[in-house]
Short mmCIF file of the C-alpha atoms (twelve columns), coordinates in Angstrom:
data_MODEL
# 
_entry.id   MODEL 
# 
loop_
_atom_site.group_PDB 
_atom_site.id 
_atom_site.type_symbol 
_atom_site.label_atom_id 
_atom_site.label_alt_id 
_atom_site.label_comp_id 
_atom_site.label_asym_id 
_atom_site.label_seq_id 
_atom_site.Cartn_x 
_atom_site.Cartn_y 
_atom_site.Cartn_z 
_atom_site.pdbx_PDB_model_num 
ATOM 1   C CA . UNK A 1   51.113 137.541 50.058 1 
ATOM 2   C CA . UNK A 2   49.042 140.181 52.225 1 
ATOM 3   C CA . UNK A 3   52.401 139.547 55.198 1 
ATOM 4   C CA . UNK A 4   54.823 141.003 52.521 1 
ATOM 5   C CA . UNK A 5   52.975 143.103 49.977 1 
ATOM 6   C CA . UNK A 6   50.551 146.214 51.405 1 
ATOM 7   C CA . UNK A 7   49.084 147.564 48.055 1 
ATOM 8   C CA . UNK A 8   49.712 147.391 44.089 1 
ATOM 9   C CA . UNK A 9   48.366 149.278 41.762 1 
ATOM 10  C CA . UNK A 10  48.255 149.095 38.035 1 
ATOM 11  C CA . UNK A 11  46.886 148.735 33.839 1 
ATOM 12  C CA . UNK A 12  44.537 145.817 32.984 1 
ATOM 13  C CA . UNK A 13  42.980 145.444 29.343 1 
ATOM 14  C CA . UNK A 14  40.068 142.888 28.478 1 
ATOM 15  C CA . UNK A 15  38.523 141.695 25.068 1 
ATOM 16  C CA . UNK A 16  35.675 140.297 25.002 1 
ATOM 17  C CA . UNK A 17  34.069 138.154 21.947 1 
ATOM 18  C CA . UNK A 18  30.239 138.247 21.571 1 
ATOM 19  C CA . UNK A 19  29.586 134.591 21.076 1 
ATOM 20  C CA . UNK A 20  25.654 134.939 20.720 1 
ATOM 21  C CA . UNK A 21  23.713 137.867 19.542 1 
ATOM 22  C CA . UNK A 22  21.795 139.446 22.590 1 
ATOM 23  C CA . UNK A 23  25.691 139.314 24.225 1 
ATOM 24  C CA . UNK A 24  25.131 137.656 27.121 1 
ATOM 25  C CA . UNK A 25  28.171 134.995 26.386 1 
ATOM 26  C CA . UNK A 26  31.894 135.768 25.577 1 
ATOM 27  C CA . UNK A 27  34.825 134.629 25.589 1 
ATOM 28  C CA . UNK A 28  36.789 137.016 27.375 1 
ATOM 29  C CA . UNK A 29  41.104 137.753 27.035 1 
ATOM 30  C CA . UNK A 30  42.725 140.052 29.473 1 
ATOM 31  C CA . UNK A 31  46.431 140.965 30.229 1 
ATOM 32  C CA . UNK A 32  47.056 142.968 33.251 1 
ATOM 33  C CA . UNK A 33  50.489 144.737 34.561 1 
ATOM 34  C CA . UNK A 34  50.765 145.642 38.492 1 
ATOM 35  C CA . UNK A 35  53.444 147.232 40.380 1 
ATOM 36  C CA . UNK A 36  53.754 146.641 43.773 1 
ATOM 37  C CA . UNK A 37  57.451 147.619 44.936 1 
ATOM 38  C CA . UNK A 38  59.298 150.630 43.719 1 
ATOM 39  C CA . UNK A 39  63.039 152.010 44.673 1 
ATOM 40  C CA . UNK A 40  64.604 154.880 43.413 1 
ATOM 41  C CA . UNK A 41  67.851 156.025 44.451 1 
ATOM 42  C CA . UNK A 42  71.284 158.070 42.784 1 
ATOM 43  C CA . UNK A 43  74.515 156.633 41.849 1 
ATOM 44  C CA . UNK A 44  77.923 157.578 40.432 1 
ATOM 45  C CA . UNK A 45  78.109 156.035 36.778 1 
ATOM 46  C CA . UNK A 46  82.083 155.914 37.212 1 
ATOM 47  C CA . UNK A 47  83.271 155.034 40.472 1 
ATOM 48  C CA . UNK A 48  85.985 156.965 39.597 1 
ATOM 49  C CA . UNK A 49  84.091 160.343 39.423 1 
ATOM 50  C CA . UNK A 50  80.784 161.609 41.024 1 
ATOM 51  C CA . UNK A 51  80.208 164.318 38.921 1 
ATOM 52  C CA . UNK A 52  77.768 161.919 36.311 1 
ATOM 53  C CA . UNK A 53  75.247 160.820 38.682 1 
ATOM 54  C CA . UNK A 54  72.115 158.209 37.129 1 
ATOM 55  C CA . UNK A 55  69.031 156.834 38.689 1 
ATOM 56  C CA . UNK A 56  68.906 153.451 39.753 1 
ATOM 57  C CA . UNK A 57  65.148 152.199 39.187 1 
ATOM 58  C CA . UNK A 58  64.217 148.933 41.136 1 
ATOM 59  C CA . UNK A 59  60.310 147.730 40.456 1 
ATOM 60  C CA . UNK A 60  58.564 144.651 41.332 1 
ATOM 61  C CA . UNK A 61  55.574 143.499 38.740 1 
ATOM 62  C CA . UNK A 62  52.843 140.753 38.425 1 
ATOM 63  C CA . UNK A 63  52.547 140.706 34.868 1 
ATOM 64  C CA . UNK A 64  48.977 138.620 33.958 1 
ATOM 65  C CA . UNK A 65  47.434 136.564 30.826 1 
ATOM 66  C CA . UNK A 66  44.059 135.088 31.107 1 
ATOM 67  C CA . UNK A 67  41.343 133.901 28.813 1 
ATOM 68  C CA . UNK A 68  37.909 132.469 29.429 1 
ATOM 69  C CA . UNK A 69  33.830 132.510 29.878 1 
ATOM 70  C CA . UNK A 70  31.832 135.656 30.615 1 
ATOM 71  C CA . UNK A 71  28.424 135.509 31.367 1 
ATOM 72  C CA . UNK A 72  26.490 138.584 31.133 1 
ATOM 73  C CA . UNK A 73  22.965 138.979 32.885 1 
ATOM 74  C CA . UNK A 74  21.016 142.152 31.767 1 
ATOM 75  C CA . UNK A 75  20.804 143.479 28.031 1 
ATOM 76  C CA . UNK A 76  19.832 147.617 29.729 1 
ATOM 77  C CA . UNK A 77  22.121 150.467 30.091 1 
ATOM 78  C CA . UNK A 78  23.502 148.319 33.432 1 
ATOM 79  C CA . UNK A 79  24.620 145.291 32.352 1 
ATOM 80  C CA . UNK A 80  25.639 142.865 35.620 1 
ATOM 81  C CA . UNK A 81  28.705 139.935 34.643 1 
ATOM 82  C CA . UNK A 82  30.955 137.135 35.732 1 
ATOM 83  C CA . UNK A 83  33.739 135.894 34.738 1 
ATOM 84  C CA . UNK A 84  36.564 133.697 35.018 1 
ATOM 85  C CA . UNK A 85  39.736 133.037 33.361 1 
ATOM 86  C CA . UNK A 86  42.708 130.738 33.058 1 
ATOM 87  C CA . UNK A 87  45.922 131.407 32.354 1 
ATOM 88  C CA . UNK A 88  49.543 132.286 33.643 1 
ATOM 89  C CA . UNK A 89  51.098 135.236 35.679 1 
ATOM 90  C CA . UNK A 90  55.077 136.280 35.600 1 
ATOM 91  C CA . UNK A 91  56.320 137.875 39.285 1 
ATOM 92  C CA . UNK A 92  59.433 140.144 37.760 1 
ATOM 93  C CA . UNK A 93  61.807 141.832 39.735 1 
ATOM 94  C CA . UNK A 94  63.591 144.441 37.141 1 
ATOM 95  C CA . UNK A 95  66.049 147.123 37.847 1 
ATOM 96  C CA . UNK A 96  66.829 150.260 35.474 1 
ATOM 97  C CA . UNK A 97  69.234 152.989 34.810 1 
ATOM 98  C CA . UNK A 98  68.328 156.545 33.420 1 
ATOM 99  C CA . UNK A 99  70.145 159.816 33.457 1 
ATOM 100 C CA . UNK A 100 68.809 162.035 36.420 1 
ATOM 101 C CA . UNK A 101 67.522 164.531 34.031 1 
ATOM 102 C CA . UNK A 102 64.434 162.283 33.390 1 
ATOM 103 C CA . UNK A 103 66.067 160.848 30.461 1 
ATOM 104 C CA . UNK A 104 64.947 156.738 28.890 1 
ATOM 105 C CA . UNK A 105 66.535 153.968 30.651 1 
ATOM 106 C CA . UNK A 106 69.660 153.495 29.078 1 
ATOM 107 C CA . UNK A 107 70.185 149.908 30.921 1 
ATOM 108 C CA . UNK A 108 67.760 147.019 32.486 1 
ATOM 109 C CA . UNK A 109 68.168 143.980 33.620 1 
ATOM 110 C CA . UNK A 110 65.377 141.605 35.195 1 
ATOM 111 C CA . UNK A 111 67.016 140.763 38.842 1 
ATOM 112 C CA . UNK A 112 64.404 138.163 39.901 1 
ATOM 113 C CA . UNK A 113 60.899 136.550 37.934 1 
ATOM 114 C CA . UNK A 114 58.906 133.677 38.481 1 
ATOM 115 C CA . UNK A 115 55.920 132.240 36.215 1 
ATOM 116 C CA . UNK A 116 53.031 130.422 37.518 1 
ATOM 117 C CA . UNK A 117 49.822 129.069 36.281 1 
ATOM 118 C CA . UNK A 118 46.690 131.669 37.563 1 
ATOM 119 C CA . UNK A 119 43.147 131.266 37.903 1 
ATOM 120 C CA . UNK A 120 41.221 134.196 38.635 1 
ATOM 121 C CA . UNK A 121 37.355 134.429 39.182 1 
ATOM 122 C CA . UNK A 122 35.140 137.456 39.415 1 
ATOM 123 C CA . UNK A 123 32.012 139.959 38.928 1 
ATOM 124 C CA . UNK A 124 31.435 143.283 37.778 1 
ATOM 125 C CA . UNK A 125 29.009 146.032 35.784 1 
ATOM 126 C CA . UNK A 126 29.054 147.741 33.455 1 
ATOM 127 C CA . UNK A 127 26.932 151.214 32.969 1 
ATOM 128 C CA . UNK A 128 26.138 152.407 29.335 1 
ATOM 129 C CA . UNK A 129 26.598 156.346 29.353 1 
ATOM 130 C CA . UNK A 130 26.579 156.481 24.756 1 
ATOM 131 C CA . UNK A 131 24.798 154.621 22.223 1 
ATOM 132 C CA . UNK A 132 25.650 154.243 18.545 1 
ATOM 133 C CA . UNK A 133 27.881 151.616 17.261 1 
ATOM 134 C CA . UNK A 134 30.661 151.672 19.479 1 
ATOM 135 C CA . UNK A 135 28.353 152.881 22.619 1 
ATOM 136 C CA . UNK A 136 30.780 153.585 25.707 1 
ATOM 137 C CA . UNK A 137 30.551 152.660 29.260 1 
ATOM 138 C CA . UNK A 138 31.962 153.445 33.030 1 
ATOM 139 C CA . UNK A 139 32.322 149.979 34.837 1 
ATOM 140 C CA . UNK A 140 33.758 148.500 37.853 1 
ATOM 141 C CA . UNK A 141 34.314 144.843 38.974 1 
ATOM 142 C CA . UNK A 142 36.438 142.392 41.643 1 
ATOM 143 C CA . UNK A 143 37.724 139.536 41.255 1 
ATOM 144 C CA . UNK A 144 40.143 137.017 43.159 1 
ATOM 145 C CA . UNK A 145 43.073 135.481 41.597 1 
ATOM 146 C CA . UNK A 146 44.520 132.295 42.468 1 
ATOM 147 C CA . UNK A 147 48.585 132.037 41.942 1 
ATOM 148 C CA . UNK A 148 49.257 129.727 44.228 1 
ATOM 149 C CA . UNK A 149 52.723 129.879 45.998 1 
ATOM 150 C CA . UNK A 150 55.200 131.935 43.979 1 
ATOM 151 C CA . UNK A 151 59.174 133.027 44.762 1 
ATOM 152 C CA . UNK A 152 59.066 136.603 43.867 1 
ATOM 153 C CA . UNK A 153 61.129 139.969 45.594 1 
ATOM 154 C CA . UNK A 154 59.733 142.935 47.181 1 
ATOM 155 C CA . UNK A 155 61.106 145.864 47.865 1 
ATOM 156 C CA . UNK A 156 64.419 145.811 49.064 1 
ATOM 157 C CA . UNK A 157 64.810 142.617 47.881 1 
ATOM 158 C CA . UNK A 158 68.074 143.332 45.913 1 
ATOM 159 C CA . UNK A 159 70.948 144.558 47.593 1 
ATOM 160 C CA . UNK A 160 74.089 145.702 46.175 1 
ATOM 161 C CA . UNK A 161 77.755 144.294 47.492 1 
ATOM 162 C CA . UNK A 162 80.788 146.513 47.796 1 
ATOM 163 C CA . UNK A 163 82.000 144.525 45.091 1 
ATOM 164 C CA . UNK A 164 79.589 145.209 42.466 1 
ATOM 165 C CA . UNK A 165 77.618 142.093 42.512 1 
ATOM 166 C CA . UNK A 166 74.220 142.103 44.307 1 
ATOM 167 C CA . UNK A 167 72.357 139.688 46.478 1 
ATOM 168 C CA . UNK A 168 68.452 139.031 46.345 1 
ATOM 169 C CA . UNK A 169 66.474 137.887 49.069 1 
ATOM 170 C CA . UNK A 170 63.088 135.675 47.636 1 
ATOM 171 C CA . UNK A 171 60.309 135.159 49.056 1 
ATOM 172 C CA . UNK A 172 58.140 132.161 48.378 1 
ATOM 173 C CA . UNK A 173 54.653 132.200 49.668 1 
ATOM 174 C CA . UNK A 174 51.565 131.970 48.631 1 
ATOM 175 C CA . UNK A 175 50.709 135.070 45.854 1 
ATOM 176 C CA . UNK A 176 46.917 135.167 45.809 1 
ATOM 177 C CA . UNK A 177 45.262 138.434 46.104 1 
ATOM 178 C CA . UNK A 178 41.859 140.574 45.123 1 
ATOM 179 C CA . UNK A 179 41.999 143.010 42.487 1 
ATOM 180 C CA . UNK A 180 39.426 145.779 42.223 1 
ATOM 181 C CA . UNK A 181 39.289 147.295 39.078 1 
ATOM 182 C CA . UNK A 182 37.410 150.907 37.355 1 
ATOM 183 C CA . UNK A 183 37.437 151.792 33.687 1 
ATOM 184 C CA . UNK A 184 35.754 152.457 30.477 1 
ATOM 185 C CA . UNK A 185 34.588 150.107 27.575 1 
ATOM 186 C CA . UNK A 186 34.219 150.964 24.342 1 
ATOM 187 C CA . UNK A 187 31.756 148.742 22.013 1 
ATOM 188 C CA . UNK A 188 29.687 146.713 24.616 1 
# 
């Protein structure tokens, strides 16, 4: 994956569930949403006339799912954890229209996308800055994620004909990378 994609960057949102009362196991949920391709360029909308020009939006996402066992190792203001999870990750390929003047996408269509099965393992902290009943904390943590080998685009990896149509180029290799992640959590 490293050969075709550089860097990604991106949203990820956990849950966990307390399953004893000093919280030191959970049951953890997480869906994630990285973008690691992007192409933007101008187009007529009639071929007829250039004066109505739209953007043409062309991003490449690993959208992620994942549930499963947290262990967490200190009940202080730093609280250490692993984790890992099971679950499934979609590779999608999806091209846009908008009107240049930063208006909504008026069109999309998904060019290319590929599910697989993902396993993901990892560790992290997190660093209790509020107290109260929904105390807040800074974090961090890593964690590697298994996808196996996955057919997916990058960028570049649609191409429009003359005639309208357009061709895409897939890649299949192996899609496994490391994720390092910062954020807040609210109600540790």
């Amino acid at each position: 994956f490293q050969q075709f994609v550089d860097l990604g960057g991106g949203l990820n949102v956990s849950f966990l569930w307390q399953l004893d009362q000093r919280r030191h196991f959970g049951l953890r949920f997480e869906g994630s949403a990285a973008l690691y391709g992007h192409e933007r360029f101008q187009v007529p909308l009639l071929p007829s006339t250039g004066r109505i020009v739209v953007d043409v939006t062309t991003d490449n996402w690993i959208f992620g799912f994942g549930a499963g066992p947290q262990v967490t190792f200190l009940s202080g203001r730093l609280r250490p954890y692993a984790f890992a999870t099971a679950g499934f990750a979609d590779f999608a390929t999806i091209s846009s229209v908008s009107g240049s003047a930063n208006v909504d996408d008026f069109a999309s269509t998904t060019n290319f996308d590929d599910w697989t099965a993902s396993l993901s393992a990892g560790a992290g902290f997190t660093w209790r800055i509020t107290s109260g009943r929904r105390p807040i904390a800074l974090g961090g943590s890593g964690r590697y994620v298994y996808n196996g080998v996955v057919t997916y685009l990058t960028k570049g990896g649609v191409v429009d004909n003359p005639d309208g149509s357009v061709t895409v180029f897939p890649i299949r290799s192996s899609a496994n990378y490391v994720a390092i992640r910062m954020g807040m959590t609210i109600g540790f």
